[in-house]
C-alpha positions as CSV (number, residue, x, y, z in Angstrom):
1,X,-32.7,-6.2,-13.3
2,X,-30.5,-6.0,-10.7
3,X,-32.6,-4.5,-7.9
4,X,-29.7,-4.0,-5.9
5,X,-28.5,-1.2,-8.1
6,X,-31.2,0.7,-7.4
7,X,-30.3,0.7,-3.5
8,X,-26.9,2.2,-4.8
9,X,-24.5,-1.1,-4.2
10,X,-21.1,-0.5,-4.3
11,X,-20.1,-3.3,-6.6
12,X,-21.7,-6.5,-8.0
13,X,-20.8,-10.2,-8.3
14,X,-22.6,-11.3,-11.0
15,X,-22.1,-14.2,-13.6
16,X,-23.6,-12.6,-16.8
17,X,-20.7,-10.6,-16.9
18,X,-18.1,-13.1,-17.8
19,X,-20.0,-13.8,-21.0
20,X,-21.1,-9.8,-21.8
21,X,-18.8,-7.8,-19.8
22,X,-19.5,-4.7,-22.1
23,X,-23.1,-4.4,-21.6
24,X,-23.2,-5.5,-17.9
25,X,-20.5,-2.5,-17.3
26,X,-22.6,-0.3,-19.6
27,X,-25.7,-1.2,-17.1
28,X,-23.8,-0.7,-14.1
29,X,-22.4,2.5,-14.6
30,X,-25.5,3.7,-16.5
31,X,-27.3,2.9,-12.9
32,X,-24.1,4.0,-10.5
33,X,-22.6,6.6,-12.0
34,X,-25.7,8.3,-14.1
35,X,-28.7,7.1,-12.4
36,X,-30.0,7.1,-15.8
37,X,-32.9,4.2,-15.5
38,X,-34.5,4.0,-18.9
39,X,-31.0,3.1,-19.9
40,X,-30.3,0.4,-16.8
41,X,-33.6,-1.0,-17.7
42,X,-33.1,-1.1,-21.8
43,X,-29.5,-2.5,-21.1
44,X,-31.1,-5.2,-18.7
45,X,-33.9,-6.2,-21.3
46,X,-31.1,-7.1,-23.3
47,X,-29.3,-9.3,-21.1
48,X,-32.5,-10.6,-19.2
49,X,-32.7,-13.9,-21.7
50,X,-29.4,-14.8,-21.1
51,X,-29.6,-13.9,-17.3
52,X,-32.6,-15.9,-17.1
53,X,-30.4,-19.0,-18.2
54,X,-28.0,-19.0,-15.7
């Protein structure tokens, strides 16, 4: 997971979202605007295969 969202970044460059823009969004603003971490986590289990490729 993005560690950084934990520290509360304001924003994010990051390549997985150019292939799952939906669920990277759903991850950031489950983490920024909810700080609901069960969901950050679920949603980054999802795209941690795929992150792990690039």
């Amino acid at each position: 997971m993005p560690y950084s969202l934990y520290a509360g970044v304001a924003g994010l460059i990051w390549g997985g979202a150019n292939f799952a823009p939906k669920t990277c969004l759903q991850c950031v603003t489950a983490a920024q605007e909810q700080h609901r971490w069960d969901d950050t986590r679920e949603l980054w289990r999802l795209l941690e295969p795929s992150m792990s490729l690039i």
